[in-house]
N, C-alpha and C positions, 0 to 999 in steps of 0.2 A: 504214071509217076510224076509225070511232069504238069498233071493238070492238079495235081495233089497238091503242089509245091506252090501254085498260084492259086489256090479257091484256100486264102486263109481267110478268117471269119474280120469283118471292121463293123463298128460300131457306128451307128447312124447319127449322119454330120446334125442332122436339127432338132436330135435328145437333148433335153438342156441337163446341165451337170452340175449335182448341188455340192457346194463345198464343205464340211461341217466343220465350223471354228470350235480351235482348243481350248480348254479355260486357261489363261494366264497363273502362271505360276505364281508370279509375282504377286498380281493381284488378291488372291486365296492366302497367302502372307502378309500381307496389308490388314486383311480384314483380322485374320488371328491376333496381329500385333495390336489391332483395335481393340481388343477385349481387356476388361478391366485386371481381370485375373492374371493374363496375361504379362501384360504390363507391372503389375506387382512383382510377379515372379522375379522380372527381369531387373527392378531396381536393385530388390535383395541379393539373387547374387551379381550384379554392378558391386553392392557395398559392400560385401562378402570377399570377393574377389580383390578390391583393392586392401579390404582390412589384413587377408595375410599377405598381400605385396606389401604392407608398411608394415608387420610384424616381423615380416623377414629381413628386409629392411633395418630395422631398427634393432635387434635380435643381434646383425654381422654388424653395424655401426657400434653397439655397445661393445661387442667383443671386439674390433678393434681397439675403441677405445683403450678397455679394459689391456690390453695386450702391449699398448703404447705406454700406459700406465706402470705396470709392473714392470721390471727390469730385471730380469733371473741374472744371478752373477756367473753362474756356470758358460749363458749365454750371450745377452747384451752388455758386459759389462762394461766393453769398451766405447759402446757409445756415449757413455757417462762422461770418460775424462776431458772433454772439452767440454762440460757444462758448468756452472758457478750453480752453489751451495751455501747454504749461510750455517752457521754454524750446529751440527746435531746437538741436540738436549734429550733428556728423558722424556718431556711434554710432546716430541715429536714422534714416538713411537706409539702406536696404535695398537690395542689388545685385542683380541678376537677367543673364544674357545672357552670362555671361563665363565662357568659356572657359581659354585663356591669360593674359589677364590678370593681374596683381597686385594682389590686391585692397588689400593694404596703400599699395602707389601711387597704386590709386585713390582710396581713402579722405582721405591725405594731399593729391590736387588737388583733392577736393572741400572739406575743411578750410579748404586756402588760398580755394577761392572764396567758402567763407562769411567768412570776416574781413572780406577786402574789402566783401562786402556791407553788414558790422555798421558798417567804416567810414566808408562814404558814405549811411549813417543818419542820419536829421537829430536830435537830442539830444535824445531821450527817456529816463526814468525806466523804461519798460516791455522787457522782457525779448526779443529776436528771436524769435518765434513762426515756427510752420507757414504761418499769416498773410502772414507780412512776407516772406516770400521773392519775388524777383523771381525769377520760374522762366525766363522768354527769356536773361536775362543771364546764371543757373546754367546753363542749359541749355550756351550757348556757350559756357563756360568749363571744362567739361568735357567738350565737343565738341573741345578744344586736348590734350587728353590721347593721348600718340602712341597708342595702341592703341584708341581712341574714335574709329569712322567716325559713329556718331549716337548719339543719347541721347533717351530720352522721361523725364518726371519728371511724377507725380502724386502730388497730397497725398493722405493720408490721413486721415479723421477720428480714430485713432489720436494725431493729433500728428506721426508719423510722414512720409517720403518716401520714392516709390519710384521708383527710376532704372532702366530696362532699355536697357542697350548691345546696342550694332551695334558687334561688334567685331572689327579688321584680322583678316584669314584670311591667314596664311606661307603662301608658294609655296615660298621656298628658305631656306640660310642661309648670309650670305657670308662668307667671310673675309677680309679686304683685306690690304693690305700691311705694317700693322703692327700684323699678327694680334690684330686689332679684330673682332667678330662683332656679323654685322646679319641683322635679319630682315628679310625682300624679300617687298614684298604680291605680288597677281595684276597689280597695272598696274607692273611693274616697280623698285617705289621703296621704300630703303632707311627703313625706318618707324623701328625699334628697336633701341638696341645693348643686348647682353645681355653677361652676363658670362661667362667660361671657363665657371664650373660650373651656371651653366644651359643649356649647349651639348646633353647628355644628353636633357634633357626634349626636344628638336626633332630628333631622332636620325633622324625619319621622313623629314624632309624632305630634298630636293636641297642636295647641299651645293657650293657654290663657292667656288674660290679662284683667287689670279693677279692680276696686274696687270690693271686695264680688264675684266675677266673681267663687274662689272656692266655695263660697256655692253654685252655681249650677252644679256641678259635678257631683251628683247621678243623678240626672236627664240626665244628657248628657250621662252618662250609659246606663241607662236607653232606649235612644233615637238609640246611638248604636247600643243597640241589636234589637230594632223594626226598625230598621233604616241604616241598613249597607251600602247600595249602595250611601245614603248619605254621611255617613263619610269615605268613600272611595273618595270623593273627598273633604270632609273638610281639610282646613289646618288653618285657623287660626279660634278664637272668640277673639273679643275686645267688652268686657262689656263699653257701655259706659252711660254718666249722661240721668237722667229721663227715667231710665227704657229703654232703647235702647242699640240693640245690632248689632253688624259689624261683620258677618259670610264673609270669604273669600275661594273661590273655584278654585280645578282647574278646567280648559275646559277642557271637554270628547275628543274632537276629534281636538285641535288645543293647542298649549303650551299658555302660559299665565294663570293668575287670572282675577275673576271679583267677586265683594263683593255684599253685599244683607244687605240690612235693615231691620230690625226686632222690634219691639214692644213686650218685654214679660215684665209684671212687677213682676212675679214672677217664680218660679222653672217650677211650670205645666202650667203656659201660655209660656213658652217655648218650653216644648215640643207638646205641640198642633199647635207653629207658626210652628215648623220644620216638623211636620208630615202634613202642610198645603203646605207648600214651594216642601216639595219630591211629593206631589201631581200637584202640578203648573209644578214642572220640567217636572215630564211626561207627562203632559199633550201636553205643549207650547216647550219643549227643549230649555231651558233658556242657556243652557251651552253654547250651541252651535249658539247662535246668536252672531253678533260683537256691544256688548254695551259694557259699562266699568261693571256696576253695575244694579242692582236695590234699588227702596226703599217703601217697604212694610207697612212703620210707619204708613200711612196714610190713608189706606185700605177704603172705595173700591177704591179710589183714586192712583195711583202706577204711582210712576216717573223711567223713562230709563233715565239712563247719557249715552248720546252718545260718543263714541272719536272724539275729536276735528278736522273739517276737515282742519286745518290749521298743 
């Protein structure tokens, strides 16, 4: 045991011993960072990398901005009162939201609601400020304006106000009986009279005419929505006597109109002839034949007006 424990094996002192060098890390990273491709890479995203650091960047700087800017009255109002103000006018309120509208119109009923304001002012030497605005009472006072469904107003540290309208969407446009022209929202109701030569501008819209022609309104709503690929090519209704009506289309696949006769003598015997006629269409492709019109008054009986071959 104990000659066991001294005969351990040793390696011969004058073997020479070769050491075998590791490749550098480093260096294998050198060479890769030499390649063109490489280095490519790396510029783009360099430029990548700082482009969203300065989009985010600039992104929280705007919305600061922006935030320093506005002044909610619910919220910052108070840091207002120690600020100077020159005097508010209507030219200082800024519109936003409007479409159709008239801005000259509306300029002029926010005008009028600032007078009144100035008027029920209690008698001061100090000029009507940004300050001094009663914005619930501006607000509803220009909530009165026909083409005004809502209104939000905030002040600005500028001095300045900012009003963004909710403003009526036309469905149609009517013409009554003493060729008067009104624009008619989505809930049926004559909002706007407009003049002849702004008739143009709403060119797009359903046009109505006739006697009582808006009491059927909700109904042609109504027909609309069950009904879109129809009034996609409706352009005109002419209510006309004895319960009879002149629907005017365009053709699907050639320019021009052709009109259609109808029988409703009331609201829902309208929309059951229209929901008859979108079924005739696909059936026969009315659009797309060369007649002028048809006329349905007479059912089952049905006249084609040809065009004239002269």
């Amino acid at each position: 045991m104990i000659n066991l424990l001294h005969s351990r094996p040793t390696l011969p002192i004058d073997e020479p011993c070769h050491i075998v060098a590791q490749p550098s890390l480093s260096g294998e990273l050198r060479d890769v960072l030499k390649m063109p491709w490489v280095r490519y890479a790396l510029a783009v995203m360099t430029l990548v990398g700082f482009g969203m650091v300065f989009s985010v960047s600039l992104k929280s700087w705007l919305q600061f901005f922006w935030q320093q800017l506005i002044i909610y009255p619910e919220q910052q109002f108070d840091q207002m009162q120690g600020m100077v103000f020159p005097e508010v006018d209507v030219d200082d309120f800024l519109l936003d939201g409007t479409k159709y509208a008239d801005i000259a119109s509306l300029r002029e009923h926010i005008a009028k609601a600032l007078r009144q304001q100035r008027d029920f002012r209690p008698q001061t030497d100090r000029a009507q400020t940004v300050l001094d605005l009663d914005l619930p009472t501006l607000q509803q006072a220009i909530r009165r304006h026909s083409w005004v469904v809502d209104a939000r107003i905030t002040r600005l540290q500028t001095g300045q106000v900012l009003v963004h309208f909710s403003e009526e969407t036309p469905f149609a446009l009517y013409a009554d009986s003493l060729r008067q022209f009104w624009l008619v929202n989505a809930a049926g109701e004559a909002f706007v009279e407009i003049a002849r030569d702004e008739v143009p501008v709403f060119a797009h819209l359903l046009r109505l005419s006739g006697q009582g022609a808006d009491g059927y309104l909700p109904e042609l709503l109504q027909a609309r929505q069950e009904l879109p690929e129809s009034f996609t090519y409706l352009v005109r209704a002419d209510r006309l006597r004895f319960s009879g009506w002149k629907l005017w289309y365009r053709r699907k696949n050639a320019p021009g109109l052709y009109y259609v006769y109808l029988h409703a003598s009331n609201p829902r015997a309208l929309i059951i002839r229209l929901k008859e006629l979108a079924d005739i269409e696909a059936r026969y492709q009315l659009s797309q034949r060369a007649v002028l019109g048809y006329d349905f008054r007479a059912l089952p009986k049905l006249r084609v007006d040809f065009p004239s071959k002269n």
